[in-house]
C-alpha positions in Angstrom: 5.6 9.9 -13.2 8.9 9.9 -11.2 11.2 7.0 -11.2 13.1 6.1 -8.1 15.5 3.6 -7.5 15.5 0.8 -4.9 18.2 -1.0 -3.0 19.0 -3.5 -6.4 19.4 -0.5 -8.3 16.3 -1.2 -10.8 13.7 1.6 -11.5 9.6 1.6 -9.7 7.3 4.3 -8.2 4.7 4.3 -11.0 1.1 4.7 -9.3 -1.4 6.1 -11.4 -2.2 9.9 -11.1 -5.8 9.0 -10.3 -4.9 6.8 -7.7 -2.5 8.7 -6.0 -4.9 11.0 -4.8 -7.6 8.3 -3.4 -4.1 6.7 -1.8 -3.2 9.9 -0.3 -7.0 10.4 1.2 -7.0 6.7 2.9 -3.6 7.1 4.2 -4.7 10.4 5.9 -7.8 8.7 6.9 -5.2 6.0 8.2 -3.4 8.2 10.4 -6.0 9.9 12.0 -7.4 6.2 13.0 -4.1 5.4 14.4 -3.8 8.3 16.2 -7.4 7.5 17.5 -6.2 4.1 18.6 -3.1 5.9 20.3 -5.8 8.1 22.4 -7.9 4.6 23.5 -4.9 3.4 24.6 -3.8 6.2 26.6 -6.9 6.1 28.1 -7.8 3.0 28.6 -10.3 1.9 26.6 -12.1 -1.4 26.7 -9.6 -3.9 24.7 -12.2 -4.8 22.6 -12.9 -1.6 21.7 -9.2 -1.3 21.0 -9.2 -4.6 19.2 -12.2 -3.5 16.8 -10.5 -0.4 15.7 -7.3 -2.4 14.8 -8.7 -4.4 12.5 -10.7 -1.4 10.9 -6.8 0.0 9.8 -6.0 -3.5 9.0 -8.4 -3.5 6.5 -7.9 0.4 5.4 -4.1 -0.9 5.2 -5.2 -4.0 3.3 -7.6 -2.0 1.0 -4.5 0.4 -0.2 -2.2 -2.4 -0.8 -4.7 -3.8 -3.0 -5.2 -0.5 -4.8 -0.7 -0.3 -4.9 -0.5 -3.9 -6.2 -3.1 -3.4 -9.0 -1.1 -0.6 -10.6 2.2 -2.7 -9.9 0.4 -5.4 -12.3 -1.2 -3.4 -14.6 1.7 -1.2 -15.2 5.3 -2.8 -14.7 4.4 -6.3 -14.9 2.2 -5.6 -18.1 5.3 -3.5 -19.5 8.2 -6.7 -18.9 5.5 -9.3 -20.2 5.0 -6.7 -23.4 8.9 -6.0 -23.5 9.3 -9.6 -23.3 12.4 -8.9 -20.2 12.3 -9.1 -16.2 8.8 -10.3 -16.5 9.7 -13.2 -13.7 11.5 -10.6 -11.6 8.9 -8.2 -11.5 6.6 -11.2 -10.4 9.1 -12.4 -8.2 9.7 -8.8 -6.5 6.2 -9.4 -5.4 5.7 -9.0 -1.5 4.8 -12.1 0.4 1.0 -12.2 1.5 
């Protein structure tokens, strides 16, 4: 695990080793459906065509938030609440939905 810091100057980056590499495989898949959305575009695809494949990397997007947020909880919200300090501002840090 390597800690960074952010702009207040407080520690994150923990995702779980496991995780990582599933992240890393749907951002890839990700990308290439972006860069397949870049193509229908170029060539002008039927919007809804267009439209159909946005919402397929919403929902990729979506799904690795989900899978970011988890370890955020289980990890450095579990570790303030057992430590008993910054257990609000860990919440708090939370982006909104």
């Amino acid at each position: 695990m390597q800690d960074m810091e952010n702009t207040q100057g407080t520690q994150h980056g923990y995702i779980k080793a496991k995780d990582k590499e599933k992240l890393q495989n749907r951002l890839k898949r990700i990308e290439g459906q972006v860069r397949g959305l870049q193509r229908m575009v170029d060539e002008d695809t039927y919007c809804v065509d267009v439209l159909t494949q946005i919402a397929s990397v919403v929902s990729a997007l979506e799904k690795v938030g989900t899978i970011v947020l988890k370890d955020h909880v289980e990890h450095c919200v579990r570790e303030s609440i057992e430590k008993g300090e910054g257990a609000d501002e860990k919440i708090e840090e939370q982006p909104p939905p």
